[in-house]
C-alpha positions as CSV (number, residue, x, y, z in Angstrom):
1,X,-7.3,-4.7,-8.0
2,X,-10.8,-6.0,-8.0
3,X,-10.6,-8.0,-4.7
4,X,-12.8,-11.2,-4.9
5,X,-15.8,-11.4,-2.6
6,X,-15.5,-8.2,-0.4
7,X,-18.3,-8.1,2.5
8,X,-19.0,-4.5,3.2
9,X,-21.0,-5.2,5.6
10,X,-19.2,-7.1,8.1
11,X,-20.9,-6.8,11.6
12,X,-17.9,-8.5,13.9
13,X,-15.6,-6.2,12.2
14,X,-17.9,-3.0,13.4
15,X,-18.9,-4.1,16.6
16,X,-14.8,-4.6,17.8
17,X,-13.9,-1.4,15.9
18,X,-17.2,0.3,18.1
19,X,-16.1,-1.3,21.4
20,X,-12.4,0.5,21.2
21,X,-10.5,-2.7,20.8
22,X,-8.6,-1.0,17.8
23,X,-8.3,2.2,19.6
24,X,-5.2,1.9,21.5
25,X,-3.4,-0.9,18.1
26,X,-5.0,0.7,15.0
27,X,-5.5,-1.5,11.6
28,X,-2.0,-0.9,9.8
29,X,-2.7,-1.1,6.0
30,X,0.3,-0.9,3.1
31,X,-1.1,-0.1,-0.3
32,X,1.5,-0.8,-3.0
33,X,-0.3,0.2,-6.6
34,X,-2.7,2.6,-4.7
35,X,-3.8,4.8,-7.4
36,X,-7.7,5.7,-6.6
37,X,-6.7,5.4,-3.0
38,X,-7.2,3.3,-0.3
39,X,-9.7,0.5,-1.2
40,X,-13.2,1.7,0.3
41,X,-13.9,-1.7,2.3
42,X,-11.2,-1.3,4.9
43,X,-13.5,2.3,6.3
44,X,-15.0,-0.1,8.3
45,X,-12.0,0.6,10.7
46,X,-12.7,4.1,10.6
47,X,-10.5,5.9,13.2
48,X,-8.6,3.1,13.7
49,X,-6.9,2.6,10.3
50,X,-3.4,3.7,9.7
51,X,-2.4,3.6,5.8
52,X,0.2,4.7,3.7
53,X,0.2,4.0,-0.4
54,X,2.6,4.3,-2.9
55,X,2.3,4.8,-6.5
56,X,4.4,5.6,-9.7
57,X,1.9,8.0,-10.6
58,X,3.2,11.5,-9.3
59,X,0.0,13.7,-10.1
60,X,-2.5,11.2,-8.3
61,X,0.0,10.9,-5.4
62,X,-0.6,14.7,-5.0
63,X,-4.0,14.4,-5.6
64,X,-4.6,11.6,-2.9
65,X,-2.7,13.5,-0.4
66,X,-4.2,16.6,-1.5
67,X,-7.7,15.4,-0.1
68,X,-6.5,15.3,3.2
69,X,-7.7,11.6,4.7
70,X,-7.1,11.4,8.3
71,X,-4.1,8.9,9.0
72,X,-3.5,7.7,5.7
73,X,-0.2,9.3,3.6
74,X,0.8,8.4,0.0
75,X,3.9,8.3,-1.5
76,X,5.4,8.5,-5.1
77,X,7.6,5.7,-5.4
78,X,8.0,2.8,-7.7
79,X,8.9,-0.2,-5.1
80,X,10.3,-3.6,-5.7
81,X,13.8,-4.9,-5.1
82,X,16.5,-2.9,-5.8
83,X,18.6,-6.3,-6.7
84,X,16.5,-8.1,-9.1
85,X,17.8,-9.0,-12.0
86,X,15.2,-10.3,-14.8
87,X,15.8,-13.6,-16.3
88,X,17.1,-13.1,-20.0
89,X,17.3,-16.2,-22.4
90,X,14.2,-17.5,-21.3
91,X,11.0,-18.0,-22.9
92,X,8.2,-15.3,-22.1
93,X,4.7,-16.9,-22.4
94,X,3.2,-13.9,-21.7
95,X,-0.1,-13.6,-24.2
96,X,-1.5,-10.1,-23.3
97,X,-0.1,-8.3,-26.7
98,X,-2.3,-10.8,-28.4
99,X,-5.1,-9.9,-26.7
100,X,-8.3,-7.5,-27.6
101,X,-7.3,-5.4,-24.4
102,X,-4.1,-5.2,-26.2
103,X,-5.6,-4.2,-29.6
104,X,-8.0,-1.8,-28.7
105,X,-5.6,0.6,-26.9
106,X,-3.2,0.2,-29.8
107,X,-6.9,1.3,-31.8
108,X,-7.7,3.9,-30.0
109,X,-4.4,5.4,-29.0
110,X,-4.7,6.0,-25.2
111,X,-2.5,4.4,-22.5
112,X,-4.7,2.8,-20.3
113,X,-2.5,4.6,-16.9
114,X,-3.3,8.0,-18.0
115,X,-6.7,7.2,-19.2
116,X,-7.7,5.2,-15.7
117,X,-5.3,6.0,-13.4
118,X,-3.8,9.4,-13.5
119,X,-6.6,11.7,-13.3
120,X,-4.6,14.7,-14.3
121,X,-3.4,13.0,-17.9
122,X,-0.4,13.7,-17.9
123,X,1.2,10.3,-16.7
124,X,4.0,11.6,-15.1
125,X,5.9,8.6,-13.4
126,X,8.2,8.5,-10.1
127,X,11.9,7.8,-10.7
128,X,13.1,6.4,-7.3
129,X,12.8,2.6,-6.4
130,X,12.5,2.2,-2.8
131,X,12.0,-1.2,-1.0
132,X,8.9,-2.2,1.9
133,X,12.0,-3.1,4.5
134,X,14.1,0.1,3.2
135,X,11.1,2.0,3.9
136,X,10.1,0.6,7.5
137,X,13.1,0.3,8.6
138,X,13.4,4.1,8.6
139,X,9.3,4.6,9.1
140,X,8.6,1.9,12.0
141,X,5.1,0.8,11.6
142,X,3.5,-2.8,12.8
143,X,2.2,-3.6,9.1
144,X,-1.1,-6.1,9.3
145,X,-2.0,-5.8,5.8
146,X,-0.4,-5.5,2.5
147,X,-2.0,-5.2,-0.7
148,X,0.0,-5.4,-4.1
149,X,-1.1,-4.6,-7.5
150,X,1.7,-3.1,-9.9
151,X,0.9,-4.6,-13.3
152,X,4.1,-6.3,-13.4
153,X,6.1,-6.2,-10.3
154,X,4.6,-7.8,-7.6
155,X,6.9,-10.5,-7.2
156,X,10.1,-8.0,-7.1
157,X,7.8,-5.8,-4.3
158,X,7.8,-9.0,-2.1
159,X,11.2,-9.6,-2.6
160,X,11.9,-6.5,-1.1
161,X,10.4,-7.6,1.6
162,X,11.2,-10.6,3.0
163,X,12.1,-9.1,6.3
164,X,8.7,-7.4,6.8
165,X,7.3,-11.3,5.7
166,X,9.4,-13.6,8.1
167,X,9.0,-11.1,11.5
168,X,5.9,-12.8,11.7
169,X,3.2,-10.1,12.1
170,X,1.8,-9.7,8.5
171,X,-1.4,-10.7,8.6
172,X,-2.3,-10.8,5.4
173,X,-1.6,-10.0,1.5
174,X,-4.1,-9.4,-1.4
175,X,-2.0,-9.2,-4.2
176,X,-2.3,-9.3,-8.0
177,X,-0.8,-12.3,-10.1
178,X,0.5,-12.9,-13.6
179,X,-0.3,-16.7,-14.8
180,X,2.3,-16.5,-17.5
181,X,5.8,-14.8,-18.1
182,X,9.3,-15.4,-17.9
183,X,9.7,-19.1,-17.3
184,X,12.2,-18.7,-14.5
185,X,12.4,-19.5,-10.9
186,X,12.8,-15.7,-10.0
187,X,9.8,-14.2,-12.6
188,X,6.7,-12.3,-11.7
189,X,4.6,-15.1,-11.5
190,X,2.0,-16.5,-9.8
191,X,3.8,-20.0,-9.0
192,X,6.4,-18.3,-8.1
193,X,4.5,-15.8,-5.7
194,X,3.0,-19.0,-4.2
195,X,6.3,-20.2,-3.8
196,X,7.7,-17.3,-1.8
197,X,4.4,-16.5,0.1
198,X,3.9,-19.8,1.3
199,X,7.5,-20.1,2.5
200,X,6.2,-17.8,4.8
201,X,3.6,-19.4,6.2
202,X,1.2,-17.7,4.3
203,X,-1.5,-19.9,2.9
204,X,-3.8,-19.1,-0.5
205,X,-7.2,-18.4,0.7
206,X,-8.7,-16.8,-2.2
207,X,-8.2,-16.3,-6.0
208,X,-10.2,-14.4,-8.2
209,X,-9.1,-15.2,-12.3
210,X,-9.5,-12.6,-15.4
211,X,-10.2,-13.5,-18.8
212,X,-9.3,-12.1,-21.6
213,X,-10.0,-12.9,-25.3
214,X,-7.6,-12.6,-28.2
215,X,-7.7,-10.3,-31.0
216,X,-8.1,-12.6,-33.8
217,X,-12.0,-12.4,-32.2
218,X,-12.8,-10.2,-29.6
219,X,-15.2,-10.9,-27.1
220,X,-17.3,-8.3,-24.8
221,X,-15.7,-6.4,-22.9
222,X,-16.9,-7.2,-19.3
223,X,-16.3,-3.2,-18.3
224,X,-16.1,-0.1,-20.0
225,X,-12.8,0.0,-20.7
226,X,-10.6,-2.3,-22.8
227,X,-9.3,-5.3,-20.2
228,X,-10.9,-8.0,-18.6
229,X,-13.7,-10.1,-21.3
230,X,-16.6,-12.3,-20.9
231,X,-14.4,-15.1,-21.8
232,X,-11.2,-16.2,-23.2
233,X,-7.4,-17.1,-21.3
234,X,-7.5,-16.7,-17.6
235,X,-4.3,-14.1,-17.9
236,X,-4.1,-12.1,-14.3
237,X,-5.5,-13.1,-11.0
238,X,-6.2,-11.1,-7.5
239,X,-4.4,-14.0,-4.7
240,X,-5.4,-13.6,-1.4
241,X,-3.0,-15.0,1.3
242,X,-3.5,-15.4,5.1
243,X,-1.9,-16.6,8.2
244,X,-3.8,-20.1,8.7
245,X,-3.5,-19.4,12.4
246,X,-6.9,-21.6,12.9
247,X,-4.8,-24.9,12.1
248,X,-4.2,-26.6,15.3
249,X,-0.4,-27.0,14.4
250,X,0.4,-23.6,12.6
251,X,2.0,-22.0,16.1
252,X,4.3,-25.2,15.9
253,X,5.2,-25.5,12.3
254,X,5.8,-22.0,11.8
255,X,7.2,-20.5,14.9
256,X,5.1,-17.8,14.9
257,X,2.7,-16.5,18.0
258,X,0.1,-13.9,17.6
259,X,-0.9,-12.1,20.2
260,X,-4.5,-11.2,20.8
261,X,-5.1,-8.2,19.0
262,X,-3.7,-9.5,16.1
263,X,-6.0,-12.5,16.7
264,X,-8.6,-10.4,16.5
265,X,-7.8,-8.3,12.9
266,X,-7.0,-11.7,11.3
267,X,-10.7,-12.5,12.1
268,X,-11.6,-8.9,11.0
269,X,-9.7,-9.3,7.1
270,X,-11.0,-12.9,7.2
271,X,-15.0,-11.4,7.5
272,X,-14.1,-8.6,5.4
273,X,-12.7,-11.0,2.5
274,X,-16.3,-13.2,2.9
275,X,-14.9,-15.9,5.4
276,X,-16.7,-16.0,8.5
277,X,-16.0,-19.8,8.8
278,X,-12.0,-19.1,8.9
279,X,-13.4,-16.0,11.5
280,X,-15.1,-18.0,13.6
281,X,-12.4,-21.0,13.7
282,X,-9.8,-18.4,15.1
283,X,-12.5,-17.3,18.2
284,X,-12.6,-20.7,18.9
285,X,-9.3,-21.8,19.3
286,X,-7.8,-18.4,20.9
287,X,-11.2,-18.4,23.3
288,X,-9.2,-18.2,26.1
289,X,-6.8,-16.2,25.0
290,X,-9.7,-13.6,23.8
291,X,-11.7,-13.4,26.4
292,X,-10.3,-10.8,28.4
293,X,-10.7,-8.3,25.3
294,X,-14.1,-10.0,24.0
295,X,-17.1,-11.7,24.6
296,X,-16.0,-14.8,22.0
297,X,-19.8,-16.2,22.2
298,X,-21.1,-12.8,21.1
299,X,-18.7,-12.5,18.6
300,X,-19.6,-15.9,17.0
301,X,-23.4,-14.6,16.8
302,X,-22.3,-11.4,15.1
303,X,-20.7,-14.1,12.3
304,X,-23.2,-17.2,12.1
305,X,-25.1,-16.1,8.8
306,X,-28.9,-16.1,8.2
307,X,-30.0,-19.1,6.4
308,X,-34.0,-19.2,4.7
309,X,-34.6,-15.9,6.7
310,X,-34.1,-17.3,10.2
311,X,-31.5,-15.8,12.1
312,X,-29.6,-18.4,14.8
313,X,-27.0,-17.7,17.5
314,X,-23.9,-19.5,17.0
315,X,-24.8,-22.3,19.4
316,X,-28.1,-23.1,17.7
317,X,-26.9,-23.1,14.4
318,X,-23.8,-25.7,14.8
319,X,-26.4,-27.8,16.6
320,X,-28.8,-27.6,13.7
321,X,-26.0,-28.4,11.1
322,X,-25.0,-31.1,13.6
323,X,-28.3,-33.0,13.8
324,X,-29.2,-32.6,9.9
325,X,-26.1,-31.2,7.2
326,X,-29.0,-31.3,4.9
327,X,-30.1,-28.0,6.4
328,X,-27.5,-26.2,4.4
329,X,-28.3,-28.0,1.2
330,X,-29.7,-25.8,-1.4
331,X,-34.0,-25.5,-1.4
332,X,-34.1,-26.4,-5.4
């Protein structure tokens, strides 16, 4: 999953993980698809990360666990829903065996898992399906995060999770999406993934489109390996979704209350993913709630960017935007 706009440098994010907030309510991270591991970006929690991963893959389960990460446990699994049913008599409008992608592993005779994935080559797959709410309902852990890339099940892993989804604490889900397939309510999808995610009160904060050109005329190849190109059909997408907890109404029309430490990591994934704004609008409205844990002010300067090589503090730069908007127009 190549996540759109990662900040790898987030300074809020540090400075609460430095001043112990974490410490005592660690980061809680699910990585469905996690072959390669744990995406780097979320080391920024350090210590205060608790992950677990699943994969089909058995060998690069081993291998993961082999390397012995701190807090962080993979597991070889193929999760979804145990009751889905595909759709049959449908159309499928699915174009990626027309593709170059397509074509040049049929060329050059090499599965694409066991050439990019599965380190060890030999492509051995798990056989058991489990599903997220099976799974913590027997290992209890307060999930923040979830991030989803199967290439092809994602819908049926939120499916089988639904309970995890409505208790209200997810945070957020990066997850990847299929633009075409099975046209059917109940196909992996990304209008139907909207569908589900937003009935959630999740809300779609980022997407990140892939292109790929057919193989009646291949087009470059934008990495060296035979997927995404330079141009052609948008095919996949990474979706990110988030609690909109900064709307003034979202505690009303959802139900749902965070408390302040959660407050907090929703401002953490909202820096890490490149949205200070959405950061700093959560500090503002739960100031009061926050500042017992924080100093909210400080926490707004860590965010406010550096615009023309001038650094401001958080006050200084909405009272710059507020007396000319033309500030943040572009110098050419």
């Amino acid at each position: 999953m190549n996540t759109p706009r990662v900040n790898w440098n987030p300074p809020l994010s540090r400075h609460l993980v430095q001043s112990g907030v974490f410490k005592t309510d660690p980061f809680c991270l699910v990585d469905v698809g996690a072959s390669g591991g744990i995406d780097g970006y979320w080391d920024i929690f350090g210590d205060s990360l608790r992950a677990i991963g699943f994969d089909g893959l058995t060998n690069e389960v081993e291998r993961l666990n082999a390397l012995g990460h701190p807090n962080r446990r993979y597991y070889s699994y193929l999760v979804g829903d145990k009751g889905y049913q595909p759709a049959t008599g449908v159309p499928d409008t699915q174009p990626f065996p027309l593709t170059s992608a397509a074509r040049a592993q049929e060329i050059t005779k090499r599965s694409f898992a066991e050439t990019y994935y599965d380190r060890s080559g030999q492509c051995l797959y798990a056989t058991e399906t489990i599903e997220l709410d099976q799974f913590l309902r027997d290992n209890p852990m307060d999930v923040d995060f979830i991030k989803i890339d199967t290439d092809g099940s994602d819908y049926q892993v939120l499916r089988g999770a639904k309970q995890l989804l409505s208790n209200g604490r997810v945070l957020g889900i990066g997850i990847e999406a299929q633009f075409h397939g099975l046209v059917h309510d109940e196909s992996n999808t990304f209008r139907n993934i909207d569908r589900l995610l937003t009935g959630f009160g999740f809300c779609l904060f980022d997407l990140e489109v892939y292109r790929y050109s057919r193989s009646a005329l291949p087009k470059r190849f934008l990495y060296r390996m035979p997927a995404q190109t330079e141009a052609g059909q948008v095919i996949w997408g990474d979706a990110l979704y988030l609690r909109d907890a900064g709307r003034k109404d979202y505690e009303s029309d959802w139900h749902i209350t965070l408390p302040p430490h959660k407050i907090l990591k929703l401002a953490c994934i909202s820096e890490v993913f490149g949205m200070e704004d959405c950061a700093a609008e959560l500090l503002l409205k739960y100031e009061p709630m926050l500042s017992g844990l924080v100093d909210v002010r400080a926490c707004l300067d860590k965010l406010t960017p550096t615009v023309n090589g001038e650094k401001l503090s958080y006050q200084s730069y909405i009272q710059r935007f507020e007396a000319n908007p033309e500030w943040l127009f572009p110098l050419k």
